[in-house]
C-alpha positions in Angstrom: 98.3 -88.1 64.5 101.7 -86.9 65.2 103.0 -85.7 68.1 104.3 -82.4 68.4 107.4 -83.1 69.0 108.0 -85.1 65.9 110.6 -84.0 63.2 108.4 -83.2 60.0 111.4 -82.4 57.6 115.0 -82.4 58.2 117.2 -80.0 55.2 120.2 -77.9 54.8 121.2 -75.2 52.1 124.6 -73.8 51.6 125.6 -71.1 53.8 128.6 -69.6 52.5 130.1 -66.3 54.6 133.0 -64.0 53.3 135.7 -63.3 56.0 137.4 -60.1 56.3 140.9 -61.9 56.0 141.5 -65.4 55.0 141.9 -67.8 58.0 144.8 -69.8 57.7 146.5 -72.7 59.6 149.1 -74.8 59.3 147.8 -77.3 57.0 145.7 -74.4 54.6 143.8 -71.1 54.4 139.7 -70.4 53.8 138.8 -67.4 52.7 135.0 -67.8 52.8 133.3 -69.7 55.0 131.8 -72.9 53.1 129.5 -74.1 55.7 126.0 -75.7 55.7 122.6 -74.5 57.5 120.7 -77.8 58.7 116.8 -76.7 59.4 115.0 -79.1 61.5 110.9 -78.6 61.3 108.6 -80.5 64.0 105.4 -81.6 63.7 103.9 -78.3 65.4 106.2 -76.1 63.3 108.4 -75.6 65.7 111.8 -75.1 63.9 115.5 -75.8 65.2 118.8 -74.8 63.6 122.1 -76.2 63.1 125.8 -75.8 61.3 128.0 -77.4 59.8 131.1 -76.2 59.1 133.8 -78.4 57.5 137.8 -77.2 57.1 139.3 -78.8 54.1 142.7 -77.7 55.8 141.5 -79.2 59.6 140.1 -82.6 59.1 139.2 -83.0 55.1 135.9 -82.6 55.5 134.5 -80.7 52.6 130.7 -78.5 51.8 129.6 -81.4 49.7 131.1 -83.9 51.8 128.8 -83.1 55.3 126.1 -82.2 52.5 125.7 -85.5 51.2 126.1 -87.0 54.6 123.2 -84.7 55.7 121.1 -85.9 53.0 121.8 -89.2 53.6 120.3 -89.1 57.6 117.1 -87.8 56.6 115.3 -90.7 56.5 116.7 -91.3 59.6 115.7 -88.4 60.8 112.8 -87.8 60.0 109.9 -89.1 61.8 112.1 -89.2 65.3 111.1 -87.4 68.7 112.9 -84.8 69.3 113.0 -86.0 72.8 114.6 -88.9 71.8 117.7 -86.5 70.5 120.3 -88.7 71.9 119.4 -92.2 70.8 119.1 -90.3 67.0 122.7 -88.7 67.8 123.5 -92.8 68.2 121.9 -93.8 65.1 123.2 -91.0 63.0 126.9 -92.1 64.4 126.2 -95.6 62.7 124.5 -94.7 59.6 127.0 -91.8 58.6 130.1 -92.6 59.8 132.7 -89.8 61.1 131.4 -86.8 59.5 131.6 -84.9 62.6 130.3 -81.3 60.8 127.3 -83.1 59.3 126.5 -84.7 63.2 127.1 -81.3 64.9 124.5 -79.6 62.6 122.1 -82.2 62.5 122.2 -82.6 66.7 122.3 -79.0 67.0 118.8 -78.0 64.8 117.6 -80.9 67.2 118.7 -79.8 69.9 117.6 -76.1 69.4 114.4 -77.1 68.2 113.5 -79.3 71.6 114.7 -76.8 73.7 112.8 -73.8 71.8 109.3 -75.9 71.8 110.3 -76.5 75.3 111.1 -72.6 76.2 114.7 -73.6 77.6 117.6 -71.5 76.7 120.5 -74.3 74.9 122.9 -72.9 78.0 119.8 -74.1 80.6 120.0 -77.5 79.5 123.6 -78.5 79.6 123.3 -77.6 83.3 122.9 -73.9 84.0 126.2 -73.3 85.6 126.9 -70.2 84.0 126.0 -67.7 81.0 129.0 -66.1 80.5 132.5 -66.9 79.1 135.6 -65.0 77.8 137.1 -66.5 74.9 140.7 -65.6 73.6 141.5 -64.3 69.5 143.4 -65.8 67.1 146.3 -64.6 65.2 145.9 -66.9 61.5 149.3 -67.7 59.7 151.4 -64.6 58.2 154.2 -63.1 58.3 156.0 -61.3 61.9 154.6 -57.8 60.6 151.3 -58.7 60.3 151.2 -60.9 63.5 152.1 -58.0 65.8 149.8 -56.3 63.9 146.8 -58.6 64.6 147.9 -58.3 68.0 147.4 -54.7 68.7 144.1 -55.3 66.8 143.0 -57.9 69.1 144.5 -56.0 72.2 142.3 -52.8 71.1 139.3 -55.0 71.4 140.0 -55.7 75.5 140.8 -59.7 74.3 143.6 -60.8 76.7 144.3 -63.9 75.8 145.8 -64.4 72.2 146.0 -67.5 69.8 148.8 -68.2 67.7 148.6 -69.8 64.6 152.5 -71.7 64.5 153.8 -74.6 62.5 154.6 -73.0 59.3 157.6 -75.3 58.3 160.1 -72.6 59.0 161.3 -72.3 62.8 162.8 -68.9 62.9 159.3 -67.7 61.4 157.5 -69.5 64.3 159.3 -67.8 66.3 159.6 -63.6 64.6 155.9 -64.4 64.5 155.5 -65.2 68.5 158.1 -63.0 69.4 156.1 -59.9 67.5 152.8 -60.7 69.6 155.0 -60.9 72.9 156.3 -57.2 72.1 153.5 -55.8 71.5 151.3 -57.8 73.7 153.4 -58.4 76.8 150.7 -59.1 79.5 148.7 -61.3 76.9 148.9 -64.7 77.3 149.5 -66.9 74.3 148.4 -70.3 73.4 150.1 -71.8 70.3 148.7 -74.1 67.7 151.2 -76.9 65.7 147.6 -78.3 64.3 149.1 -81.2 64.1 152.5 -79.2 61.7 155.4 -80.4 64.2 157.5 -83.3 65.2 157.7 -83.8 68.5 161.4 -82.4 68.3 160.6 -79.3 66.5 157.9 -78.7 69.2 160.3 -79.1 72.2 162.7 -76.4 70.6 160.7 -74.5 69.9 159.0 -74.0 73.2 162.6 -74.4 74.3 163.9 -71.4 72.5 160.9 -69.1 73.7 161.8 -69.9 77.1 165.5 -68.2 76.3 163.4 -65.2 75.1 161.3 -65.1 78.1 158.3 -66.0 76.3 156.1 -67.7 78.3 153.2 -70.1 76.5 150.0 -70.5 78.3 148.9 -73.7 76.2 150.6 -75.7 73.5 147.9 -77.1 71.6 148.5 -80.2 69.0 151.7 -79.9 68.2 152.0 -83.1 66.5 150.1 -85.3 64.0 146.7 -87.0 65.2 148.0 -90.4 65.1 151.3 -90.0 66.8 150.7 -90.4 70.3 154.3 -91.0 71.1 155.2 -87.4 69.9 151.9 -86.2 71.8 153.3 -87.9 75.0 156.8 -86.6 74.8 155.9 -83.0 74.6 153.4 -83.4 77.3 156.3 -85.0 79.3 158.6 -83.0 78.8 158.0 -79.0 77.1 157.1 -77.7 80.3 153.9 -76.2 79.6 150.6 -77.5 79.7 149.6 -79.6 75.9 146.3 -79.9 74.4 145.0 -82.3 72.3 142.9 -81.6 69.3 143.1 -82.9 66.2 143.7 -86.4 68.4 140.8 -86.0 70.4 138.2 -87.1 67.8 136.1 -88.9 70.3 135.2 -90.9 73.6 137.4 -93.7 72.8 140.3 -91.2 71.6 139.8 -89.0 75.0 140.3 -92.1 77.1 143.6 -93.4 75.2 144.6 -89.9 76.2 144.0 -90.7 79.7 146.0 -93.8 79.5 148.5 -92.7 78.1 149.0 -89.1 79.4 149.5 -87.3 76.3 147.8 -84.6 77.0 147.1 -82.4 80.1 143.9 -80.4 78.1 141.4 -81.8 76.0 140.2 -79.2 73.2 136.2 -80.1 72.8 135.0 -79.0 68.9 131.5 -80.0 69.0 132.0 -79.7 64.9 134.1 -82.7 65.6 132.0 -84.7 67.3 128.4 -84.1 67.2 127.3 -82.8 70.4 126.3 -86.5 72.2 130.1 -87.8 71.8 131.2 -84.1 73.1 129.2 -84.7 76.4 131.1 -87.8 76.9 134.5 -86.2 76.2 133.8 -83.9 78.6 132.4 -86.7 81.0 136.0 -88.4 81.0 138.0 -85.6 81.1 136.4 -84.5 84.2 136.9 -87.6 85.6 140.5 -87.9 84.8 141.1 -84.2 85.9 142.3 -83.0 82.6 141.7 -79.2 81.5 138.6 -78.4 79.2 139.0 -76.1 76.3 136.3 -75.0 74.1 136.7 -74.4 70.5 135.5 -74.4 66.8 136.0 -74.6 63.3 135.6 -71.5 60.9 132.0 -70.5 62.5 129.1 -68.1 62.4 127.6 -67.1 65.2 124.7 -69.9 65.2 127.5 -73.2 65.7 129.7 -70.5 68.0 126.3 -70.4 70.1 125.8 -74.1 70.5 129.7 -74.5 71.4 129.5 -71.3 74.5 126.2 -72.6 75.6 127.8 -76.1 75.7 130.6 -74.8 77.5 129.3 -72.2 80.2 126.3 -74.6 80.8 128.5 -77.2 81.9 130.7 -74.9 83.1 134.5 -75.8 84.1 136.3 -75.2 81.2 139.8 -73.5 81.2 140.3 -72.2 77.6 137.7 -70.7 75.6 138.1 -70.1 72.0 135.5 -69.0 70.4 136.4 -66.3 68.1 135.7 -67.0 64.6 132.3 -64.9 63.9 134.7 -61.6 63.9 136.4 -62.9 61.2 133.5 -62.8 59.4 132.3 -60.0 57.3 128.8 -60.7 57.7 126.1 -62.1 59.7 122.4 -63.8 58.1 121.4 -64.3 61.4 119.8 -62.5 64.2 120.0 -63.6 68.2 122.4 -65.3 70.0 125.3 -65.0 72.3 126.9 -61.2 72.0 130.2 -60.1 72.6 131.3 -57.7 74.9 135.5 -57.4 74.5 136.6 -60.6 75.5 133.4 -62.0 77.1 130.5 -63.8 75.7 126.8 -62.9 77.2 124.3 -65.5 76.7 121.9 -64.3 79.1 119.7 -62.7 76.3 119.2 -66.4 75.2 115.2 -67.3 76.2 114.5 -70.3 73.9 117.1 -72.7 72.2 120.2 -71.3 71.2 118.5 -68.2 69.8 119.7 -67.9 66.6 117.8 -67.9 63.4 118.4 -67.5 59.9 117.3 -63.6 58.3 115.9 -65.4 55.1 
């Protein structure tokens, strides 16, 4: 006979979620949330549940691309102990390659179903540190009229801290567009995000020219492409305010390198990168090497959003927190979970798992 803890079935349906406004970045816009639910059942019917969500416009990763890789572990999968989560977040590395939205759900409905059989809140077992977080907003990619006006939107909320989409091609933009949130937004501060849209020139001036308008940045986060680490290295070295790395921190191995070579001062953890095993270890070195910590995610719902703040306050120690996609969305098939008060994020209501399960 089984044991309890066994995984019985491993599956995932579409779970696609209209936004109020398209989400855009430098590299594209989504205007519906294509993600992936990942159910996990155990032998005593005790079920755990994970996200993927893939961002054409982020990484390439597609719905049918994490869906085929999902289909593809469930052999693996199935059959495992749940307790054993961490040697199948090892296996499923090998056998699927760098699909990090297909690993992040699959670990996650694990994850969420041990620690439900087990009656641990997800924020319990990465350490119990903390339960509580405030995250920033983001302001997408627009035009100067609309930023400003996101940012009196986000300022009506009590958010602080505001994220700004940059890197549209077109300095001056970059800058009408920053320059609006500052007006409007004076005591907020901003982090910017190239993802990955600058040279390491056109990321100097324009932090440079900022500086002449008295606009101070908080964080400049991946300014340049994934695989330049000379560019990363020269705007750490020399833009004068702290850089994160992103896109380039893909895993362990990239996280070290960053180390080495100092091109970074913050590390920007995406479990949807990642899967949730590697994150743990990206968080390991960073600590170690006394860079920053920033929490973040793909486009979201509340379930993966979850996973990441329990992740983050559990362990606790992390600088940036950014954690905002589920207001963009214009609904939510799920009940339970972390709840937002302004800026901060409660996960004290959390009793089992991350919490969070599906309506239908």
């Amino acid at each position: 006979m089984a044991a309890p803890t066994t995984i019985r079935s491993l599956a995932a349906r579409p779970l696609d979620i209209p936004l109020h406004t398209p989400f855009g970045i430098a590299g594209g816009a989504q205007d519906l949330a294509r993600n992936l639910l990942v159910t996990v059942e155990l032998a005593d019917g005790t079920r755990g549940y994970g996200e993927a969500a893939p961002f054409p416009a982020y990484n390439g990763e597609t719905q049918a691309i994490a869906s085929a890789a999902i289909e593809a572990a469930a052999s693996l999968v199935e059959g495992a102990d749940v307790r054993e989560w961490r040697r199948v977040a090892v296996a499923l590395r090998g056998a699927i390659g760098p699909i990090g939205s297909a690993q992040c759900a699959i670990e996650t409905a694990v994850l969420d179903a041990l620690t439900r059989q087990a009656h641990m809140p997800l924020w319990a077992f990465f350490g119990g540190v903390g339960t509580s977080l405030e995250t920033d907003m983001t302001v997408t990619t627009g035009t100067a009229e609309q930023a400003a006006a996101d940012a009196r939107s986000i300022a009506a909320r009590g958010i602080r801290t505001i994220k700004v989409k940059v890197g549209s091609g077109d300095l001056a933009l970059d800058l009408a567009r920053v320059q609006a949130i500052a007006e409007v937004a004076p005591k907020s501060p901003l982090i910017l995000d190239g993802n990955a849209a600058f040279s390491a020139d056109g990321a100097l001036q324009l932090v440079s020219q900022l500086r002449e308008r008295a606009i101070n940045v908080a964080l400049l986060e991946q300014p340049v492409k994934k695989g330049d680490w000379a560019g990363m290295q020269q705007v750490a070295q020399w833009a004068g305010v702290p850089v994160a790395a992103d896109e380039t921190a893909t895993d362990a191995a990239a996280a070290l390198r960053i180390v080495h070579e100092r091109a970074a001062h913050v590390v920007n953890i995406k479990l949807m990168k990642c899967g949730i095993a590697e994150a743990l270890d990206i968080a390991a070195i960073c600590r170690a090497a006394r860079l920053g910590l920033m929490i973040g995610g793909n486009v979201e719902s509340i379930l993966a959003m979850t996973t990441s703040a329990c992740f983050a306050a559990g362990q606790g120690g992390f600088q940036f927190v950014d954690l905002d996609t589920p207001l963009f969305m214009a609904e939510n098939p799920f009940t339970g979970g972390m709840v937002y008060e302004s800026a901060r994020i409660d996960l004290s209501g959390i009793i089992a798992g991350h919490g969070v399960t599906p309506r239908v």
